[in-house]
KOLVOLO-93303 format. One record per residue (C-alpha): chain; residue in one letter; x, y negated, z negated; residue number from 1. Coordinates in steps of 0.05 Angstrom, whole numbers, padded with zeros to 5 digits, always signed. Each point is the difference from the previous one (the first is absolute). Layout:
N
A|a|X|Y|Z|NUM;
...
***
This chain:
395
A|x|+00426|-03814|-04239|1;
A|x|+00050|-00026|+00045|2;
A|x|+00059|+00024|-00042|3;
A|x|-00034|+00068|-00006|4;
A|x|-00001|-00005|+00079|5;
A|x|+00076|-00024|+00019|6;
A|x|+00019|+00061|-00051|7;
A|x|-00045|+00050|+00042|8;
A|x|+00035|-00029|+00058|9;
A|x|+00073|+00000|-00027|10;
A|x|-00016|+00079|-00024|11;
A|x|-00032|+00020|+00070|12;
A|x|+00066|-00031|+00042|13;
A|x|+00047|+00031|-00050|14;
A|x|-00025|+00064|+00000|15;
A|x|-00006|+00002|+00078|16;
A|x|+00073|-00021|+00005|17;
A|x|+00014|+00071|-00047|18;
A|x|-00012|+00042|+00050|19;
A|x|+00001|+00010|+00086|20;
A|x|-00076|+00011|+00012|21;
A|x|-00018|+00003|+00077|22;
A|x|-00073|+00018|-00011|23;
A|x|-00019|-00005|+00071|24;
A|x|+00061|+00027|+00030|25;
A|x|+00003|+00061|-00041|26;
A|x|-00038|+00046|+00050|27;
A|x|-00066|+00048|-00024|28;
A|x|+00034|+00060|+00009|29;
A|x|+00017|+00030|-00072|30;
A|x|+00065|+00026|+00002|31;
A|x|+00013|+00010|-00080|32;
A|x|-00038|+00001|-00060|33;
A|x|+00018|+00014|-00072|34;
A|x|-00030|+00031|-00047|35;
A|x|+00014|-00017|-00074|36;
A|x|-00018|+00049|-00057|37;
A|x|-00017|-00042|-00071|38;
A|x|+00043|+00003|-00052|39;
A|x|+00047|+00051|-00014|40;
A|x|+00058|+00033|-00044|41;
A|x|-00001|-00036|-00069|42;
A|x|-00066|-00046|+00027|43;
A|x|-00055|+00058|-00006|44;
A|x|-00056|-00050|+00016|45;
A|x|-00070|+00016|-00032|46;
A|x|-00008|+00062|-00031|47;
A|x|-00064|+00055|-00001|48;
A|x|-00009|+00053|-00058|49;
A|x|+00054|+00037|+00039|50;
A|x|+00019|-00035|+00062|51;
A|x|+00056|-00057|+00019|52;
A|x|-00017|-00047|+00063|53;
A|x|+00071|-00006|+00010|54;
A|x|-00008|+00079|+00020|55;
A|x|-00072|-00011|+00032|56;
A|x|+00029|-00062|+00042|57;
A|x|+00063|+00041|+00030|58;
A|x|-00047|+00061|+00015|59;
A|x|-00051|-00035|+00042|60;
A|x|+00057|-00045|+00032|61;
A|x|+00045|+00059|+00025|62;
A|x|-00064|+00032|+00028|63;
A|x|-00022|-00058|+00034|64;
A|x|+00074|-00009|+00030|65;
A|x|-00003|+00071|+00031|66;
A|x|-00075|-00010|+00031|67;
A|x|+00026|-00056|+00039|68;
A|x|+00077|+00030|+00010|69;
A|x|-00035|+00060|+00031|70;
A|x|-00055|-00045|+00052|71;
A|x|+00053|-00060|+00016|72;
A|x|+00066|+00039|-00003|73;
A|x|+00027|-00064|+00040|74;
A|x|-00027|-00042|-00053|75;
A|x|+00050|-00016|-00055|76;
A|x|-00025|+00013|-00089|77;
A|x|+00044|-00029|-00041|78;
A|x|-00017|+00016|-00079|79;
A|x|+00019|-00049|-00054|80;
A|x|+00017|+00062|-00040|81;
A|x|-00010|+00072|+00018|82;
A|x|+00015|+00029|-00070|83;
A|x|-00008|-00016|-00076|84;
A|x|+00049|-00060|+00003|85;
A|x|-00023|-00081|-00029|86;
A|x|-00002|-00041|+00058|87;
A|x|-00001|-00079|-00021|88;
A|x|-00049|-00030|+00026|89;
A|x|+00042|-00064|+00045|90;
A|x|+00034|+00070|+00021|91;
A|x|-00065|+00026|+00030|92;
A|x|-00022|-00067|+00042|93;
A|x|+00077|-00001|+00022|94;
A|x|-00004|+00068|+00026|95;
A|x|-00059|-00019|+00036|96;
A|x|+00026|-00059|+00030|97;
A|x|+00069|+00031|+00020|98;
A|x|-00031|+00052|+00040|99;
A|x|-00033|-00048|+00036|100;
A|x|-00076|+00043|-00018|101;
A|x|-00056|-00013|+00034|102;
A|x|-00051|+00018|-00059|103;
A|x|+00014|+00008|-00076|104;
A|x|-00039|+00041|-00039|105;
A|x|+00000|+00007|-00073|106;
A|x|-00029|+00063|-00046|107;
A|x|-00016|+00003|-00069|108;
A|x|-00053|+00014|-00048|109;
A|x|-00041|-00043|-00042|110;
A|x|-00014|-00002|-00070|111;
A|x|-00062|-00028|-00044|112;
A|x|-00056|+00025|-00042|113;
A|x|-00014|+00074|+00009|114;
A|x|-00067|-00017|+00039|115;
A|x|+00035|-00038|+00045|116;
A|x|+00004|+00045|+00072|117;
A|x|+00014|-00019|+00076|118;
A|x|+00058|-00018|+00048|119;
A|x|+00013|-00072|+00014|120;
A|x|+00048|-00032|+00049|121;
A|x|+00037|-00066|-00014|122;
A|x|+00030|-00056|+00055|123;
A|x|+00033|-00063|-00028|124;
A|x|-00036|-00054|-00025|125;
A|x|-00043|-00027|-00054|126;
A|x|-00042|+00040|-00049|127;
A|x|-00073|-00006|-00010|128;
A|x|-00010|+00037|-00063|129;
A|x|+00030|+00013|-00057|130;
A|x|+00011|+00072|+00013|131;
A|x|+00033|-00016|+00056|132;
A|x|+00048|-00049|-00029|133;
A|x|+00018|+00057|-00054|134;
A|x|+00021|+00041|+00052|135;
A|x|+00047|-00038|+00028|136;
A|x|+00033|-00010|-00059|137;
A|x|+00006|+00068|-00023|138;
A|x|+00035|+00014|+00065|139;
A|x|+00044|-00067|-00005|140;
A|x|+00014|+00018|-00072|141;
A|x|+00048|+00057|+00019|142;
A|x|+00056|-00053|+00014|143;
A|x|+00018|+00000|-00075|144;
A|x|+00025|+00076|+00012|145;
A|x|+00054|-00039|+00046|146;
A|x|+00067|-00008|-00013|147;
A|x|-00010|-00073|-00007|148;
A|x|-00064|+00006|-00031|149;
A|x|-00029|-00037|+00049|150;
A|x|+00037|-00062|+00007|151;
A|x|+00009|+00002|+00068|152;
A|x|-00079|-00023|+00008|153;
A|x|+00006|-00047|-00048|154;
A|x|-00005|-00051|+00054|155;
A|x|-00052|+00037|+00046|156;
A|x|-00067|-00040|+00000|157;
A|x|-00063|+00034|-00003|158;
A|x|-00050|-00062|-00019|159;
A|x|-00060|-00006|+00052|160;
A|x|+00035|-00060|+00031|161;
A|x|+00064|+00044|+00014|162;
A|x|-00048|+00057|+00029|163;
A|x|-00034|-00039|+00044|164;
A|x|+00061|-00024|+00035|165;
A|x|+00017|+00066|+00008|166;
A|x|-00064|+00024|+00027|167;
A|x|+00011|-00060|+00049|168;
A|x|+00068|+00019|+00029|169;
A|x|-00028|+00070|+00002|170;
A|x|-00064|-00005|+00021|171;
A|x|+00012|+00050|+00064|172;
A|x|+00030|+00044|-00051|173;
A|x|-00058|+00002|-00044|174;
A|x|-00053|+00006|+00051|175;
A|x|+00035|+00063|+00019|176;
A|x|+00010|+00024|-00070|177;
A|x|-00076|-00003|-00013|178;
A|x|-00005|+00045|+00064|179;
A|x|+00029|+00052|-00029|180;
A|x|-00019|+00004|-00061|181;
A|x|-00077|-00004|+00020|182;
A|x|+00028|+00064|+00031|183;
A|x|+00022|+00017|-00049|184;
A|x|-00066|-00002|-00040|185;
A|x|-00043|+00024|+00052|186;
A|x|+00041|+00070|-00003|187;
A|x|+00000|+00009|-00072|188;
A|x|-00074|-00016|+00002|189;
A|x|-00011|+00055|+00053|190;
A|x|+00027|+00049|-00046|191;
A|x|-00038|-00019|-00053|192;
A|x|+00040|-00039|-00044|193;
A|x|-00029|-00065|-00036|194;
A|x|+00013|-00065|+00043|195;
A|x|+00022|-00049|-00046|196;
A|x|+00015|-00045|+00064|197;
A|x|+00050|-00043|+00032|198;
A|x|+00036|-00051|-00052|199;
A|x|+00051|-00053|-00019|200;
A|x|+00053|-00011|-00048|201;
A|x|+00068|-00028|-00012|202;
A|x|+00040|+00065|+00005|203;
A|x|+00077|-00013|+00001|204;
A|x|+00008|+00051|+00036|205;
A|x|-00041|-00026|+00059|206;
A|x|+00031|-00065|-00012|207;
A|x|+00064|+00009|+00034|208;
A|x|-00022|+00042|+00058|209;
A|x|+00006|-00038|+00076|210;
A|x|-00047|+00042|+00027|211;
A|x|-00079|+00037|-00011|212;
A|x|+00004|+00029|-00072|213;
A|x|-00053|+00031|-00045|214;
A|x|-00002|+00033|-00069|215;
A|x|-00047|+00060|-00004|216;
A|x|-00020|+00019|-00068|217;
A|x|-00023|+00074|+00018|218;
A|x|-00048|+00006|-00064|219;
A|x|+00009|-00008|-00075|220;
A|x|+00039|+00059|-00044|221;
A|x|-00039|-00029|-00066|222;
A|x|-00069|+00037|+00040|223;
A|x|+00009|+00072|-00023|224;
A|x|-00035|+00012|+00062|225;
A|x|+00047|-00032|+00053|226;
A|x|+00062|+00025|-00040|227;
A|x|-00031|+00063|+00022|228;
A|x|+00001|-00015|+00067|229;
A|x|+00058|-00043|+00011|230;
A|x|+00046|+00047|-00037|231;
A|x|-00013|+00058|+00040|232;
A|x|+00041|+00017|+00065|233;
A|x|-00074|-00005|+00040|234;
A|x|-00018|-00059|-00026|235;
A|x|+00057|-00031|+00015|236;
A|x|-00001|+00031|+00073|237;
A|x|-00067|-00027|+00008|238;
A|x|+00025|-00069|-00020|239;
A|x|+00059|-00001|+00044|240;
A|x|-00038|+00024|+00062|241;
A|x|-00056|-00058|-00014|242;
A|x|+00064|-00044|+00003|243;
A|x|+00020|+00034|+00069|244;
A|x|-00060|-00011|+00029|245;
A|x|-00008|-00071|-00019|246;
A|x|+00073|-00013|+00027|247;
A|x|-00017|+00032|+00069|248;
A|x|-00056|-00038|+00002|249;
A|x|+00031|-00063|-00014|250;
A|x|+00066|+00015|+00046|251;
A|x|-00057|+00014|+00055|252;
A|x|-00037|-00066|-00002|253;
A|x|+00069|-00037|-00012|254;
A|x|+00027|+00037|+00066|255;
A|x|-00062|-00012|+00044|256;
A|x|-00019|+00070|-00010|257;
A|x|-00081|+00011|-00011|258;
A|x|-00016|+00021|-00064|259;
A|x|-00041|+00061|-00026|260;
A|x|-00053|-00027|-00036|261;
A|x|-00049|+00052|+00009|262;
A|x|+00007|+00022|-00074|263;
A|x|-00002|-00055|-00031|264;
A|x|-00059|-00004|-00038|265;
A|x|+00002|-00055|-00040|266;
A|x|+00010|-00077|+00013|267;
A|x|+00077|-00032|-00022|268;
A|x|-00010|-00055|-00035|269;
A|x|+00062|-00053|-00028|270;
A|x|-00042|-00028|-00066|271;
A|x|-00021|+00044|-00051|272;
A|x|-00036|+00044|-00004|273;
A|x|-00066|+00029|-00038|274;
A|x|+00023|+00044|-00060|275;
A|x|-00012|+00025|-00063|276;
A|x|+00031|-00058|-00045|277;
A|x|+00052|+00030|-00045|278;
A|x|-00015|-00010|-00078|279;
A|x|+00002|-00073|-00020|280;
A|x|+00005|-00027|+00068|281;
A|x|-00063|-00044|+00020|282;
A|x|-00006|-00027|+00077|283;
A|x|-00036|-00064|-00001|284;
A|x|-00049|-00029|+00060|285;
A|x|+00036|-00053|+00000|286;
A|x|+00065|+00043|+00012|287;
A|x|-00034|+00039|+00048|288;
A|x|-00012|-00058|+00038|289;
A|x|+00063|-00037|+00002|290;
A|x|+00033|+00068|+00033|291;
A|x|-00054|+00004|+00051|292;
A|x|+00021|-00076|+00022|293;
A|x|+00067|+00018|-00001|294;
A|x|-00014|+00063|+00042|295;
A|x|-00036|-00044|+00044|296;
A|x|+00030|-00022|+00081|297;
A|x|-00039|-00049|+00037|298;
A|x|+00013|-00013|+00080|299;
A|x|-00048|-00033|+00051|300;
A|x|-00014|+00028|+00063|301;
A|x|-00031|-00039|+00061|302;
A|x|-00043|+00055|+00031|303;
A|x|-00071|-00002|-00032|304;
A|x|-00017|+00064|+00020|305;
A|x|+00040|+00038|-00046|306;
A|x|-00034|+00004|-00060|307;
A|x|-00001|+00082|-00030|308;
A|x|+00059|+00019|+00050|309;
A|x|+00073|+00013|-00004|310;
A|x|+00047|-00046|+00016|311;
A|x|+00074|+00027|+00019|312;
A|x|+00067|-00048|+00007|313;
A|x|+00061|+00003|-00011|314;
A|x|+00044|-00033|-00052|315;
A|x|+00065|-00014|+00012|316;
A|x|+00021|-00064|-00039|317;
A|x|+00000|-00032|-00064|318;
A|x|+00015|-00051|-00042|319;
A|x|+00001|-00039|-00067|320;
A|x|-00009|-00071|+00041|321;
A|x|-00053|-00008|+00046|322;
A|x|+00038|-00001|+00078|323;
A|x|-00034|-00024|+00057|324;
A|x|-00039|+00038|+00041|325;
A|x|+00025|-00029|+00062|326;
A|x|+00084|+00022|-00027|327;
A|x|+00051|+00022|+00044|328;
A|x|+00001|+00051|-00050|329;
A|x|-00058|+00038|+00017|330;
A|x|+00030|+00011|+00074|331;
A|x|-00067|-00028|+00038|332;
A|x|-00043|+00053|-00040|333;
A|x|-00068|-00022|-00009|334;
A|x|+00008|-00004|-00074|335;
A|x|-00053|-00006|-00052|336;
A|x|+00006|-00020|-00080|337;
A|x|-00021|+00033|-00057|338;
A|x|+00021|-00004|-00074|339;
A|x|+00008|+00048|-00057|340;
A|x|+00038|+00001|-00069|341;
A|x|+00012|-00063|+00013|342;
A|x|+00037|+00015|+00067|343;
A|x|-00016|-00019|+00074|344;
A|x|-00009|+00067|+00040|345;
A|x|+00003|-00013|+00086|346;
A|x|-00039|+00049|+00039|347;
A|x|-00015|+00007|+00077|348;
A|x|-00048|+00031|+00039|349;
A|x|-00062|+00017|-00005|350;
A|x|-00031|+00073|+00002|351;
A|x|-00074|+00012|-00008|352;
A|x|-00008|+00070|-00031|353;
A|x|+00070|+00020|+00034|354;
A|x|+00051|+00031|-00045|355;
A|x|+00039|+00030|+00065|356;
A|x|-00004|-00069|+00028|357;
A|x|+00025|-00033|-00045|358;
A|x|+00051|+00054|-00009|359;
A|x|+00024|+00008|+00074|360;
A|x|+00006|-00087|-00013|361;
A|x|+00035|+00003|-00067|362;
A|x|+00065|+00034|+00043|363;
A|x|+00000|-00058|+00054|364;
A|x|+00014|-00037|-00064|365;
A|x|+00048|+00038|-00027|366;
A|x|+00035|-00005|+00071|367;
A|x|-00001|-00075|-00016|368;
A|x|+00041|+00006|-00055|369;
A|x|-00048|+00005|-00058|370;
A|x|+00025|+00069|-00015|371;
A|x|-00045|+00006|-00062|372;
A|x|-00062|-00016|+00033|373;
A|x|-00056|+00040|-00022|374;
A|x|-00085|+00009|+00015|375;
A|x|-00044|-00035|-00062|376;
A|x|-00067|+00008|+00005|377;
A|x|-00061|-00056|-00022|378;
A|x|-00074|+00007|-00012|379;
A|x|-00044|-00066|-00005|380;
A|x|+00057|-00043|-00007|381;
A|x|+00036|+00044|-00053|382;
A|x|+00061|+00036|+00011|383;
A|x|-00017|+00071|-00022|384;
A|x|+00037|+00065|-00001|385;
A|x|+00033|+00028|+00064|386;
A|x|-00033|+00079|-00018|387;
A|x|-00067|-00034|-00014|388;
A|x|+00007|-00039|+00069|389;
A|x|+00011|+00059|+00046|390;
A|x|-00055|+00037|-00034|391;
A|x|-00051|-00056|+00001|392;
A|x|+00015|-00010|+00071|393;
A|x|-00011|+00074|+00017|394;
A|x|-00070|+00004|-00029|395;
***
């Protein structure tokens, strides 16, 4: 155990000394994002009864790059490739990372049993099923179309331990990943597509990114049906657009900006969801169980009177070791403590059924220097989510 520990920590400090990470210091304003298609040139990806994802991918990601080119002109798209070329995949992160983006996002398709139907979007981290795990490495198993076959990863760690400690150092990065895709979700859900939920999975891809990444898989090209759909140029618009609108969402909370949530009709949710099991997959109680106590966030308020109302703060810190609430570092903020994933969360203030409270407050704490500050939202002690807040606390 203690071995297993002192290698967690060795990974953790040598990976943080790989790259210039100044989480708190970065500033909310997104400024870049990039937008990677899957696969491409002599890497097809999956294939339909008549359709490549490689093609599907590049489609969906060159629309997606216009919708937002033509509302944020002064925003900057970068595209990991904007033609039928193979991109490695260490190639992909790096672009990222050089042009210092904001948000990564990742398209492809999915492939599995012909019943299988729905979009799904990925963050890094551990798998929970089986069918998640296989995902991931179908994606990761492109590197053998490399020019090195892959041995530059040979020494890239993907075992739970390794995960975690990258979850750790990135916790503010995750958190934020998880926004969007829930986003993400939400939209393709309001169009009508299958919600196969938010997930997580050791994607190299997502591996090497310093910033929030996800991996949408847009539907699966083994469903006659969704070929269908995701091979024509309306499908594909109506994919890209659900993208869009999950970005401007996302760029508005990040920014301080109010978001619409008038049409959203349904509740995001980070664990999974209720589906149709695919063939030969079996979700146990017990299963079902574990993910809701993972899913679960516990804080203690000291007002009694709270109980069936919406609490609004603001977090603005975090950490894998516990800090004092009394730190210099929290700048004479009254600062409470909450964990999550493992990770201690510090929030402040305290809004009864007050989104615009809290979010007038969340920008005196930006002005601190907390520049990624943002409103969470908690009902009976549990932190729920920020769309569910507002609307509880409007009713």
């Amino acid at each position: 155990m203690l071995k297993n520990k002192l290698l967690l920590l060795i990974y953790f400090l040598l990976y943080l000394s790989s790259f210039s990470i100044n989480v708190f210091s970065q500033g909310a304003v997104i400024k870049t994002i990039v937008i990677d298609a899957g696969h491409g040139g002599h890497d097809s990806g999956c294939l339909g009864a008549s359709k490549y994802e490689k093609t599907v991918c590049l489609s969906i990601a060159l629309k997606l790059g216009e919708l937002i080119k033509n509302s944020f002109p002064n925003l900057k798209v970068v595209y990991t490739r904007d033609k039928d070329i193979f991109i490695e995949l260490h190639e992909r992160a790096a672009i990222a990372n050089r042009n210092k983006a904001d948000l990564f996002i990742c398209i492809h398709a999915n492939s599995a049993s012909p019943s299988a139907y729905g979009a799904e979007t990925y963050v890094l981290g551990l798998h929970k099923t089986e069918s998640q795990k296989q995902v991931a490495e179908r994606e990761n198993s492109i590197i053998k179309l490399e020019q090195d076959k892959g041995a530059r990863y040979k020494n890239i760690d993907l075992s739970p331990d390794a995960l975690i400690a990258i979850q750790l150092q990135m916790a503010i990065y995750l958190d934020q990943s998880i926004m969007f895709a829930e986003r993400v979700q939400s939209e393709f859900k309001a169009i009508g597509r299958h919600d196969r939920g938010v997930r997580q999975a050791g994607f190299l891809v997502l591996h090497q990114t310093t910033m929030p990444s996800v991996l949408i898989e847009t539907g699966f090209l083994t469903n006659l049906n969704e070929e269908k759909f995701l091979g024509s140029n309306d499908g594909q618009q109506q994919m890209a657009n659900s993208i869009f609108k999950a970005f401007k969402r996302y760029k508005n909370k990040l920014e301080g900006i109010s978001e619409e949530v008038t049409n959203d009709k349904v509740e995001n949710k980070t664990t999974e969801p209720e589906m149709k099991p695919e063939k030969n997959q079996v979700v146990s109680q017990k299963d079902k169980e574990q993910e809701n106590k993972n899913a679960s966030v516990d804080i203690v308020d000291s007002q009694s009177d709270t109980k069936g109302k919406v609490i609004f703060k603001i977090q603005f810190d975090m950490s894998e070791k516990q800090v004092s609430l009394n730190s210099s570092r929290f700048k004479g903020l009254k600062t409470e403590e909450y964990t999550h994933d493992g990770v201690f969360k510090y929030v402040t203030g305290f809004f009864l059924n007050d989104f615009n409270g809290a979010n007038t407050y969340k920008n005196e704490v930006r002005k601190l220097g907390f520049s990624t500050a943002f409103v969470v939202a908690f009902l009976d002690g549990e932190r729920i989510n920020l769309e569910k807040g507002i609307k509880l606390a409007q009713n």
